[in-house]
N, CA, C and O atoms as a DFTB+ gen file, in Angstrom:
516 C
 N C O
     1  1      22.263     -16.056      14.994
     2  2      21.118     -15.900      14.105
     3  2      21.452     -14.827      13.070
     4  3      21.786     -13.693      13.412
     5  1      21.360     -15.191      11.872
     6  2      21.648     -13.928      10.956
     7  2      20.707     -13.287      10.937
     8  3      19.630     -13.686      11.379
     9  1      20.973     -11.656      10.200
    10  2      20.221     -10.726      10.035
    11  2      18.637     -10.565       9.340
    12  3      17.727      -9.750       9.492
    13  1      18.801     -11.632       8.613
    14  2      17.641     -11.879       7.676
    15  2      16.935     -12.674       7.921
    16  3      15.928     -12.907       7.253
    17  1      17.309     -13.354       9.037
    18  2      16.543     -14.487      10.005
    19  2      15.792     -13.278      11.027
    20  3      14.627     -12.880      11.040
    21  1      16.773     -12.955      11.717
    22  2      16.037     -11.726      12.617
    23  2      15.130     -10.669      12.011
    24  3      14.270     -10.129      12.708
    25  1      15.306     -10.350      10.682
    26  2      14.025      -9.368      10.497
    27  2      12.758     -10.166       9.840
    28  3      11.809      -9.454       9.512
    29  1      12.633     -11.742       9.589
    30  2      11.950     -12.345       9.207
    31  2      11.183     -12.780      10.417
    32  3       9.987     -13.048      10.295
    33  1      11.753     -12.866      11.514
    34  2      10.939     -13.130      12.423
    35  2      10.167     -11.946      13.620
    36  3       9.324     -12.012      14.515
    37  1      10.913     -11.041      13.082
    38  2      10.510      -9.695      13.784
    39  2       9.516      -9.136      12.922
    40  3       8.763      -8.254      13.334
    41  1       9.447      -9.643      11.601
    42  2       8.255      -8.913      10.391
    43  2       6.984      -9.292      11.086
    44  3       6.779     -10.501      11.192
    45  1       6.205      -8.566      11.517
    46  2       4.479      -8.561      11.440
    47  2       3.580      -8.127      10.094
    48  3       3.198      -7.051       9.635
    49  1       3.367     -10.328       9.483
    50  2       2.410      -9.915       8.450
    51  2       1.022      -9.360       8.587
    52  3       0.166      -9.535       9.454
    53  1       1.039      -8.505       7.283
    54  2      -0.198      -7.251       7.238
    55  2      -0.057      -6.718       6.491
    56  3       1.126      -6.464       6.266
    57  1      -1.083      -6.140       5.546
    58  2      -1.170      -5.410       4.325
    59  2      -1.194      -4.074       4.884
    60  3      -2.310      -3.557       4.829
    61  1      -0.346      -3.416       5.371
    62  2       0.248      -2.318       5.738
    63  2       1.620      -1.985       4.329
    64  3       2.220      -2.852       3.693
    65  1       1.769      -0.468       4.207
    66  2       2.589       0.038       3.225
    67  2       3.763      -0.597       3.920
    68  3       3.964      -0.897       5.097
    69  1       4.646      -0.733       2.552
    70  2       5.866      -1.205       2.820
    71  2       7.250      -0.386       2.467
    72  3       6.991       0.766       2.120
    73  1       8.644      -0.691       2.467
    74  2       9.358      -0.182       2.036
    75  2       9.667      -0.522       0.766
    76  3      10.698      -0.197       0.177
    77  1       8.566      -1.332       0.237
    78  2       8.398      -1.193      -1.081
    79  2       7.928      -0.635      -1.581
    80  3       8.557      -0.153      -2.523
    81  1       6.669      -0.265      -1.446
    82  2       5.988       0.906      -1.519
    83  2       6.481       1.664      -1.590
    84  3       5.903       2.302      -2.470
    85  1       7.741       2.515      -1.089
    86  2       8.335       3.682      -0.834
    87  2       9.190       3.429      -1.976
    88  3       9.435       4.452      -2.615
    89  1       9.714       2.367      -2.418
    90  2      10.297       2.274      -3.662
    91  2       9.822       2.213      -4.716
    92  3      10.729       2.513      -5.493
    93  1       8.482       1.899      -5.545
    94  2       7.492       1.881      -6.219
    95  2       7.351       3.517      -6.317
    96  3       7.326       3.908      -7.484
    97  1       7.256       4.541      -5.329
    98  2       6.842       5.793      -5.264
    99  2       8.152       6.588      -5.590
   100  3       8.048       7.801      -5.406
   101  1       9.220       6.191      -5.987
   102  2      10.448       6.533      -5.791
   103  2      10.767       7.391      -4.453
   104  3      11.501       8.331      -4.758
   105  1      10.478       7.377      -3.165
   106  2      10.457       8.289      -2.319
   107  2      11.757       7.791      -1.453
   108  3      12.372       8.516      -0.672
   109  1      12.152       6.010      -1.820
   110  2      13.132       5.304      -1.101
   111  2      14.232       5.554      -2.597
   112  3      13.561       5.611      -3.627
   113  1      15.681       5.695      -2.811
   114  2      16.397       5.481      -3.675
   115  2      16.123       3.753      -4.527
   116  3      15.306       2.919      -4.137
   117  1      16.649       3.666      -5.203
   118  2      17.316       1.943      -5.803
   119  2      17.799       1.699      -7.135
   120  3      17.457       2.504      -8.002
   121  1      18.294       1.047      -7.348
   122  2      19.096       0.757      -8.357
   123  2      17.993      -0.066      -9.618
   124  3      17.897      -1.292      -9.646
   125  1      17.507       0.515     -10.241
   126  2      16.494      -0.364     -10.767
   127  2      16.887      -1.339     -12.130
   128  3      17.594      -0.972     -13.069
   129  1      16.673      -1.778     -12.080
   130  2      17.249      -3.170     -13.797
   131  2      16.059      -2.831     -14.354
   132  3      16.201      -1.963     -15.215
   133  1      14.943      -3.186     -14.189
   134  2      13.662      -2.936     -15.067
   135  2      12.438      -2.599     -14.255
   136  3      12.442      -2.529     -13.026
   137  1      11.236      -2.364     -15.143
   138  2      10.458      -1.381     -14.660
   139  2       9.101      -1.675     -15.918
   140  3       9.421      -2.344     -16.900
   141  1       7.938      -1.262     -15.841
   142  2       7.203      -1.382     -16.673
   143  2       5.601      -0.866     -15.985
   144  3       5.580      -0.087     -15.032
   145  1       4.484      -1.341     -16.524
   146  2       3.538      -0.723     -15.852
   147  2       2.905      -1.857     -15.133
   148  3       1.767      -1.776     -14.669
   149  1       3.547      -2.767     -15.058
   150  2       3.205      -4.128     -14.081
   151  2       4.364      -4.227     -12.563
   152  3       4.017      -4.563     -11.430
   153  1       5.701      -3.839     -12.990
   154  2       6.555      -5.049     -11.914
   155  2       7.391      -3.923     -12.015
   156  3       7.415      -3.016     -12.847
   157  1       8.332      -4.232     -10.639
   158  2       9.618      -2.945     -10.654
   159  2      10.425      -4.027     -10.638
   160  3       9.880      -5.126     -10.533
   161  1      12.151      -3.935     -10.756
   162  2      13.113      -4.531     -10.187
   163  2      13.854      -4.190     -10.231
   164  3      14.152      -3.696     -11.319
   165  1      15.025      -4.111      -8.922
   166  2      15.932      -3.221      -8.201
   167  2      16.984      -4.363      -7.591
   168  3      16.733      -5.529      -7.286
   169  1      18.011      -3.772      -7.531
   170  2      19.256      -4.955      -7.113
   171  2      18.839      -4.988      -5.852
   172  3      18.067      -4.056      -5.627
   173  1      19.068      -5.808      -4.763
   174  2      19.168      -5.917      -3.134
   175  2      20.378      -5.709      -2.776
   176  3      21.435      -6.223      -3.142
   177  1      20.104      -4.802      -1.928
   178  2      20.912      -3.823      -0.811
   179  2      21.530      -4.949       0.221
   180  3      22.293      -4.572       1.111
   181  1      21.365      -5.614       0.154
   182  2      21.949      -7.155       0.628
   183  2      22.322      -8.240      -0.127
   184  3      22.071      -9.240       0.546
   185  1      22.903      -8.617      -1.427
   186  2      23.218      -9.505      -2.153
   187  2      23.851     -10.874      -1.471
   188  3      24.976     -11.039      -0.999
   189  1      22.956     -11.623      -1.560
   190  2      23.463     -12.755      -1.583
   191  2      24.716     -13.803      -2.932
   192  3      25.661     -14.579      -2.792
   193  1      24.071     -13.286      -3.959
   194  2      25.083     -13.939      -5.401
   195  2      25.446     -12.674      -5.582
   196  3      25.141     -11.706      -4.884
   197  1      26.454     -12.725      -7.044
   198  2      26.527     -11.634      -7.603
   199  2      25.960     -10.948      -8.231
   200  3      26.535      -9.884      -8.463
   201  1      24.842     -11.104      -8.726
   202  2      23.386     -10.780      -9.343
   203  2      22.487     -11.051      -8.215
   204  3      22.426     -12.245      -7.920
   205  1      21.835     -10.323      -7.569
   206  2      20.713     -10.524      -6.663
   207  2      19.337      -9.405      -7.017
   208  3      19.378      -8.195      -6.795
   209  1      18.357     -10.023      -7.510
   210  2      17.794      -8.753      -8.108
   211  2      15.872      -9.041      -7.440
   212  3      15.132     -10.022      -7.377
   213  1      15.772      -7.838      -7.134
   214  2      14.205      -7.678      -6.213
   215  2      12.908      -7.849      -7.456
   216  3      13.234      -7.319      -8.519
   217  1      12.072      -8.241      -7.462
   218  2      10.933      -8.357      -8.646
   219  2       9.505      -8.090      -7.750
   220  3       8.954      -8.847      -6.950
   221  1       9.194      -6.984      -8.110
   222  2       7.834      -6.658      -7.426
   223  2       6.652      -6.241      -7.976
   224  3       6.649      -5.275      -8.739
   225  1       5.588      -6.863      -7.686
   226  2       4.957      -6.109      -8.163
   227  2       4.294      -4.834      -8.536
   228  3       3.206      -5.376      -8.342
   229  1       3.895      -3.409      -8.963
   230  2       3.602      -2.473      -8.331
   231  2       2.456      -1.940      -7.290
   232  3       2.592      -1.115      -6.386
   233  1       0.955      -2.865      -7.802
   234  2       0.152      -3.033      -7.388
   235  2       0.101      -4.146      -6.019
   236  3       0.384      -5.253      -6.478
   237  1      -0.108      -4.230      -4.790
   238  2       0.165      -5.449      -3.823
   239  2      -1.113      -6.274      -4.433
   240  3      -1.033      -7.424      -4.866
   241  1      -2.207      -5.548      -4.395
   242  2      -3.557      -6.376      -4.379
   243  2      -3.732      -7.245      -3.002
   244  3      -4.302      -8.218      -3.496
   245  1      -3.663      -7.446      -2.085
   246  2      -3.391      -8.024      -1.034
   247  2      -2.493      -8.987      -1.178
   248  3      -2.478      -9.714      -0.185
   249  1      -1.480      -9.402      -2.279
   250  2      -0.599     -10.001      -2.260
   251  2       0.653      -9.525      -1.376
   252  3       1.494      -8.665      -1.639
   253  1       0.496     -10.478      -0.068
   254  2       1.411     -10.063       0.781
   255  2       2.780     -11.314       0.900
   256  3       3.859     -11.325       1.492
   257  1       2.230     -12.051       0.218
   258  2       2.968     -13.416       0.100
   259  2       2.332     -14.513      -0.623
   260  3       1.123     -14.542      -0.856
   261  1       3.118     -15.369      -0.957
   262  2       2.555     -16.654      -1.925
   263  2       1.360     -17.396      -1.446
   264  3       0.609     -17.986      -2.223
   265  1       1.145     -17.350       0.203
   266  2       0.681     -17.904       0.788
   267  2      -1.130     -17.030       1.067
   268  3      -2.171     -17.408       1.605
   269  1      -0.817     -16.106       0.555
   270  2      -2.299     -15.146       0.712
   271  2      -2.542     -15.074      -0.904
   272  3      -3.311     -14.165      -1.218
   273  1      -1.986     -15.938      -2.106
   274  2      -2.438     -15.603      -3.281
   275  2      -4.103     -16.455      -3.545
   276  3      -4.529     -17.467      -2.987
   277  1      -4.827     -15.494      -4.708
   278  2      -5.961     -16.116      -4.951
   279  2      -5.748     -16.042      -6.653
   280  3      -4.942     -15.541      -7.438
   281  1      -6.986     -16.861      -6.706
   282  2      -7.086     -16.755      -8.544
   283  2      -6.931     -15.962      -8.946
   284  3      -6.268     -16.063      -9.978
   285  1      -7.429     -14.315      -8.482
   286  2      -7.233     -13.202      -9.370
   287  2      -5.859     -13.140      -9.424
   288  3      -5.587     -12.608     -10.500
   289  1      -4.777     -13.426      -8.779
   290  2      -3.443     -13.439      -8.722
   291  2      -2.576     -13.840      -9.569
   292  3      -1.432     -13.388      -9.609
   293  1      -3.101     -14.893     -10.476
   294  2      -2.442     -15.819     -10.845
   295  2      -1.937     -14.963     -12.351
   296  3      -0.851     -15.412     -12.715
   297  1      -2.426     -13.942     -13.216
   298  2      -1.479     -13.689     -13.868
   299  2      -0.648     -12.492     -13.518
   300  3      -0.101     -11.968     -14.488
   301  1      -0.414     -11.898     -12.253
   302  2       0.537     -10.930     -12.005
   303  2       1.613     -12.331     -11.247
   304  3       2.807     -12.034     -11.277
   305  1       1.420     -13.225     -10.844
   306  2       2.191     -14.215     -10.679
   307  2       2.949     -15.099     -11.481
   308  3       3.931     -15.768     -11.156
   309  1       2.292     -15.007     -12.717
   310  2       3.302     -15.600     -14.057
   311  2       4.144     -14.670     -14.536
   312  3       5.113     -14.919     -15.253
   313  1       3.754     -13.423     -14.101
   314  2       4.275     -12.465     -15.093
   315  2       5.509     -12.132     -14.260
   316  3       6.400     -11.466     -14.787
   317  1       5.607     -12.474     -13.218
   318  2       6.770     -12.033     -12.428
   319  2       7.864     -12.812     -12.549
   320  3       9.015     -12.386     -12.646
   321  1       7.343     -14.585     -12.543
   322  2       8.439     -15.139     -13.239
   323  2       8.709     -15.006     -14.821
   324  3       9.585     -15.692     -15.348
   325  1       8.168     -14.379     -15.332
   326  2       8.464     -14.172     -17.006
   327  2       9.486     -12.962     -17.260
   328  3      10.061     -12.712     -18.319
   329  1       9.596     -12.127     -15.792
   330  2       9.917     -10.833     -15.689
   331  2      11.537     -11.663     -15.159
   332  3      12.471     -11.148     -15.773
   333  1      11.777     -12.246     -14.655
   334  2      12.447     -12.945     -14.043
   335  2      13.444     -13.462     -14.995
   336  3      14.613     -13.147     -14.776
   337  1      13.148     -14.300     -16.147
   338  2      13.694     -14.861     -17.134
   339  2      14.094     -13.712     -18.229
   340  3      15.084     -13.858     -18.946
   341  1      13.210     -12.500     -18.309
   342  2      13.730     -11.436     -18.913
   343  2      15.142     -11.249     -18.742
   344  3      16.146     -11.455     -19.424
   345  1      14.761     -10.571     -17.066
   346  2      16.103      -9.815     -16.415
   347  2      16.871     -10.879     -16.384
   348  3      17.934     -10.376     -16.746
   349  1      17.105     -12.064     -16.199
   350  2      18.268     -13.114     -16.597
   351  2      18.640     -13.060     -17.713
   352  3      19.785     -13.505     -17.785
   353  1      18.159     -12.654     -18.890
   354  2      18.792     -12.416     -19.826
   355  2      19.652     -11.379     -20.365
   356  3      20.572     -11.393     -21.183
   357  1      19.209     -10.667     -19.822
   358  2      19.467      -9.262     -19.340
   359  2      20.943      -8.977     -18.650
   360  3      21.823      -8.127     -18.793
   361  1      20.785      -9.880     -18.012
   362  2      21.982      -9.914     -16.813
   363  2      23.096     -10.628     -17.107
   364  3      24.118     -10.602     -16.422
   365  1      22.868     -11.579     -18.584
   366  2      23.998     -12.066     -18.692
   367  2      23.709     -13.736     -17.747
   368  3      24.679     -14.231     -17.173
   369  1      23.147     -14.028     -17.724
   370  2      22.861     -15.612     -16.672
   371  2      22.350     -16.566     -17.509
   372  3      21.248     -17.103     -17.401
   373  1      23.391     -16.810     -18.557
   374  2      23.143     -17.848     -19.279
   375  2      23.575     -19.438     -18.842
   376  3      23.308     -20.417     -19.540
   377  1      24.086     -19.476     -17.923
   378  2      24.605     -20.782     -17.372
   379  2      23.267     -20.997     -16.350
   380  3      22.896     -22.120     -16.009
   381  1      22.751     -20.026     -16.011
   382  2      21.364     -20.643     -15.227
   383  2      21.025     -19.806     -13.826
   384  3      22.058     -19.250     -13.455
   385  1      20.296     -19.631     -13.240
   386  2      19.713     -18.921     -11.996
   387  2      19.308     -19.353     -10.860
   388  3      19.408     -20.571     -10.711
   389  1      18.678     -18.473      -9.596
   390  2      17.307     -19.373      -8.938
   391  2      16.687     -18.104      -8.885
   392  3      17.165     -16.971      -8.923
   393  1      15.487     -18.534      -8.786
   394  2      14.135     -18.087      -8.255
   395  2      13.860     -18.299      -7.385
   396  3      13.901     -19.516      -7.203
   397  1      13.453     -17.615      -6.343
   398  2      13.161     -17.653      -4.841
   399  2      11.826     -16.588      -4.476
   400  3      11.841     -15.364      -4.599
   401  1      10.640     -17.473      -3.974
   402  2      10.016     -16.591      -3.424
   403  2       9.923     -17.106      -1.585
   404  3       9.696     -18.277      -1.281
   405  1      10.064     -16.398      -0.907
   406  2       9.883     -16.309       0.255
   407  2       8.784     -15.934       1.041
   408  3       8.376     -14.794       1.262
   409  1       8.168     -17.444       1.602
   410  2       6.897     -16.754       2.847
   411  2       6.552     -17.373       4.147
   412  3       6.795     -18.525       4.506
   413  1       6.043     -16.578       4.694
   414  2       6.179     -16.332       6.168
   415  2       7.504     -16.374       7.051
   416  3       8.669     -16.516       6.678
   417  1       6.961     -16.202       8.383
   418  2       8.199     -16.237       9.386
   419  2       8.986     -17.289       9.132
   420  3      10.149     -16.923       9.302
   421  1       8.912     -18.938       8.658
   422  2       9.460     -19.664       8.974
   423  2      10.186     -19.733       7.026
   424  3      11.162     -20.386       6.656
   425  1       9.645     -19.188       6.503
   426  2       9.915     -18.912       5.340
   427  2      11.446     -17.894       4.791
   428  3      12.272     -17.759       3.888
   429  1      11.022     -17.404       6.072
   430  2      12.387     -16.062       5.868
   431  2      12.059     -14.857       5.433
   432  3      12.968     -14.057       5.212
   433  1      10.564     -14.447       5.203
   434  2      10.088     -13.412       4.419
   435  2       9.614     -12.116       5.772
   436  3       8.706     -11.946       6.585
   437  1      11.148     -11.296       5.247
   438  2      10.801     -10.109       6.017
   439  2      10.375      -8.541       5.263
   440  3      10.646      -7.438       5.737
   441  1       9.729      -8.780       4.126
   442  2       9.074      -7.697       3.842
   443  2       7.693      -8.163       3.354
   444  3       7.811      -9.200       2.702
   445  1       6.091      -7.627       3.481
   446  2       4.986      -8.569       3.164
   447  2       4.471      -7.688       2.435
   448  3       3.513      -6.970       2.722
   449  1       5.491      -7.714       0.813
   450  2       5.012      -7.080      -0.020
   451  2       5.685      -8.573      -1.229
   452  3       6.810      -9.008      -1.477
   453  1       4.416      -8.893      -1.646
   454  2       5.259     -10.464      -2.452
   455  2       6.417      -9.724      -3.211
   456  3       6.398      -8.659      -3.827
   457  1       7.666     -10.828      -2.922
   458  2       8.457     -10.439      -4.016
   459  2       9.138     -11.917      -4.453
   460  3       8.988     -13.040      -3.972
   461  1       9.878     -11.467      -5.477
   462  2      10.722     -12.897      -6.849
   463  2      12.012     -12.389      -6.049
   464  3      11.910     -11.175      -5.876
   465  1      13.085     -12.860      -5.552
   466  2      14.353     -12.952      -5.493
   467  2      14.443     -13.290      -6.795
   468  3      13.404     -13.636      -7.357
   469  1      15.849     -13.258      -7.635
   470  2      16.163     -13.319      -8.946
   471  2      18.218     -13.689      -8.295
   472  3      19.044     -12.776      -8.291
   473  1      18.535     -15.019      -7.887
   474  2      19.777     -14.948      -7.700
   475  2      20.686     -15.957      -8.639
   476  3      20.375     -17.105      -8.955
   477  1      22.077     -15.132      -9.065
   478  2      22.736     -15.913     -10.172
   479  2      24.349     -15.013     -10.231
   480  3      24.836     -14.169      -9.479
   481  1      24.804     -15.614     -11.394
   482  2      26.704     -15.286     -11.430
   483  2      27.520     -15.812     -10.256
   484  3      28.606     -15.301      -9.980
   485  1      27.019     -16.813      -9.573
   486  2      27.752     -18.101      -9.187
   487  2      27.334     -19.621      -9.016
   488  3      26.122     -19.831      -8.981
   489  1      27.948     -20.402      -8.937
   490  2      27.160     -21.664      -8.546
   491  2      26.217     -21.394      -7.370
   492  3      26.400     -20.548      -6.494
   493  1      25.101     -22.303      -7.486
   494  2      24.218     -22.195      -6.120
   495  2      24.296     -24.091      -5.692
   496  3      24.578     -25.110      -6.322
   497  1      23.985     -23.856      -4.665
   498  2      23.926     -25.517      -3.723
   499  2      22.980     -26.029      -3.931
   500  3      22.468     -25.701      -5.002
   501  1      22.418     -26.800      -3.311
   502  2      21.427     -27.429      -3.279
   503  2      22.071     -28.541      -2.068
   504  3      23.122     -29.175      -2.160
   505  1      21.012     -28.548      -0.841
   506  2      19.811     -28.012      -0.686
   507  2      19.819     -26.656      -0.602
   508  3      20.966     -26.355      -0.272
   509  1      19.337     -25.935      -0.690
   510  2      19.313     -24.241      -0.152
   511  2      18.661     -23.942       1.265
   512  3      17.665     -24.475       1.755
   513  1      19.335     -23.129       1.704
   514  2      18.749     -22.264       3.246
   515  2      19.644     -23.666       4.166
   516  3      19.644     -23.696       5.396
Protein backbone atom coordinates (compact mmCIF):
# COMPACT_ATOMS: atom_id res chain seq x y z
CA UNK A 1 0.00 0.00 0.00
CA UNK A 2 1.64 3.30 -0.72
CA UNK A 3 2.10 6.12 1.50
CA UNK A 4 -0.56 8.32 0.23
CA UNK A 5 -2.97 5.56 0.22
CA UNK A 6 -2.15 5.04 3.93
CA UNK A 7 -2.56 8.60 5.05
CA UNK A 8 -5.78 8.86 2.96
CA UNK A 9 -7.23 6.27 4.74
CA UNK A 10 -5.93 7.06 8.13
CA UNK A 11 -7.27 10.93 7.47
CA UNK A 12 -10.40 11.59 9.77
CA UNK A 13 -12.69 14.01 7.78
CA UNK A 14 -13.50 17.21 9.89
CA UNK A 15 -13.23 20.78 9.78
CA UNK A 16 -10.52 20.70 12.28
CA UNK A 17 -7.16 23.05 11.53
CA UNK A 18 -4.96 21.61 9.18
CA UNK A 19 -1.39 21.52 8.12
CA UNK A 20 -2.55 23.83 5.88
CA UNK A 21 -3.53 26.06 7.99
CA UNK A 22 -0.14 26.08 9.47
CA UNK A 23 0.99 26.94 6.03
CA UNK A 24 -1.47 29.75 5.26
CA UNK A 25 -0.09 31.17 8.83
CA UNK A 26 3.41 30.70 7.67
CA UNK A 27 4.11 28.82 11.01
CA UNK A 28 4.82 25.43 8.65
CA UNK A 29 7.86 26.42 5.99
CA UNK A 30 6.98 26.02 1.87
CA UNK A 31 8.05 26.83 -1.17
CA UNK A 32 5.38 29.09 -2.45
CA UNK A 33 4.78 29.83 -6.53
CA UNK A 34 1.89 32.21 -5.80
CA UNK A 35 -0.09 33.78 -3.26
CA UNK A 36 -2.77 36.52 -3.26
CA UNK A 37 -5.63 37.47 -0.92
CA UNK A 38 -7.75 34.49 -2.11
CA UNK A 39 -5.47 31.14 -2.70
CA UNK A 40 -1.84 30.12 -1.61
CA UNK A 41 0.33 27.74 -3.75
CA UNK A 42 3.30 25.83 -2.68
CA UNK A 43 5.21 22.94 -4.49
CA UNK A 44 4.41 19.33 -2.72
CA UNK A 45 6.84 17.93 -0.49
CA UNK A 46 5.95 14.76 -2.35
CA UNK A 47 6.00 15.35 -6.16
CA UNK A 48 4.53 13.19 -8.18
CA UNK A 49 5.54 15.07 -11.94
CA UNK A 50 8.08 17.46 -12.19
CA UNK A 51 5.92 20.36 -11.47
CA UNK A 52 3.60 19.30 -8.67
CA UNK A 53 2.07 22.35 -7.21
CA UNK A 54 -0.57 22.63 -3.96
CA UNK A 55 -3.58 25.37 -4.68
CA UNK A 56 -5.45 26.33 -1.59
CA UNK A 57 -7.60 28.19 -0.57
CA UNK A 58 -6.90 30.61 2.38
CA UNK A 59 -10.20 30.79 3.86
CA UNK A 60 -11.63 26.75 4.32
CA UNK A 61 -15.27 28.03 4.73
CA UNK A 62 -16.16 24.50 5.54
CA UNK A 63 -14.69 23.51 2.36
CA UNK A 64 -13.18 20.37 3.40
CA UNK A 65 -13.51 18.69 0.06
CA UNK A 66 -15.39 18.82 -3.29
CA UNK A 67 -17.80 16.70 -1.82
CA UNK A 68 -18.95 19.18 1.19
CA UNK A 69 -19.07 22.17 -1.50
CA UNK A 70 -22.26 24.47 -1.55
CA UNK A 71 -23.34 27.39 -3.76
CA UNK A 72 -21.61 29.87 -1.71
CA UNK A 73 -18.51 27.92 -2.90
CA UNK A 74 -18.74 28.06 -6.24
CA UNK A 75 -16.65 31.19 -6.94
CA UNK A 76 -13.63 30.38 -4.63
CA UNK A 77 -13.96 27.11 -6.75
CA UNK A 78 -13.51 28.71 -10.18
CA UNK A 79 -11.02 30.76 -8.98
CA UNK A 80 -8.81 27.99 -7.99
CA UNK A 81 -8.91 26.50 -11.29
CA UNK A 82 -8.18 29.96 -12.90
CA UNK A 83 -5.31 30.07 -10.31
CA UNK A 84 -4.31 26.83 -11.74
CA UNK A 85 -4.03 27.89 -15.43
CA UNK A 86 -2.15 31.00 -14.11
CA UNK A 87 0.56 29.00 -12.35
CA UNK A 88 0.75 26.74 -15.59
CA UNK A 89 1.75 29.46 -17.25
CA UNK A 90 3.90 30.42 -15.00
CA UNK A 91 5.59 27.21 -14.87
CA UNK A 92 6.33 26.92 -18.27
CA UNK A 93 3.43 23.95 -19.11
CA UNK A 94 2.69 24.80 -22.36
CA UNK A 95 2.34 21.31 -23.81
CA UNK A 96 -0.50 20.81 -21.20
CA UNK A 97 -1.23 19.69 -17.41
CA UNK A 98 -3.70 17.88 -14.98
CA UNK A 99 -5.81 19.09 -12.47
CA UNK A 100 -6.62 16.93 -9.73
CA UNK A 101 -8.87 17.44 -6.95
CA UNK A 102 -9.05 14.71 -4.47
CA UNK A 103 -11.99 13.47 -2.09
CA UNK A 104 -12.59 11.30 0.49
CA UNK A 105 -10.99 8.09 1.75
CA UNK A 106 -11.63 6.27 -1.38
CA UNK A 107 -10.64 9.36 -3.23
CA UNK A 108 -7.10 9.50 -1.83
CA UNK A 109 -7.64 12.78 0.01
CA UNK A 110 -5.44 12.91 3.03
CA UNK A 111 -5.57 16.44 4.05
CA UNK A 112 -9.48 17.97 4.56
CA UNK A 113 -8.52 21.23 3.66
CA UNK A 114 -9.89 21.39 -0.28
CA UNK A 115 -7.04 21.52 -2.41
CA UNK A 116 -6.18 21.75 -6.70
CA UNK A 117 -3.17 19.38 -7.28
CA UNK A 118 -1.60 21.30 -10.31
CA UNK A 119 0.60 18.24 -12.05
CA UNK A 120 2.79 18.68 -15.33
CA UNK A 121 6.59 18.61 -17.14
CA UNK A 122 5.93 15.06 -18.15
CA UNK A 123 3.57 12.98 -20.04
CA UNK A 124 0.63 11.82 -17.84
CA UNK A 125 -1.45 8.36 -18.61
CA UNK A 126 -4.59 7.93 -18.74
CA UNK A 127 -6.43 6.15 -16.97
CA UNK A 128 -4.97 7.78 -13.82
CA UNK A 129 -4.64 6.27 -10.16
Amino acid sequence: MSSEKEAALAAVPNDNPTIFDKIIKKEIPSTVVYEDEKVLAFRDINPQAPTHILIIPKVKDGLTGLSKAEERHVEILGYLLYVAKVIAKQEGLEDGYRVVINDGPSGCQSVYHIHVHLLGGRQMNWPPG
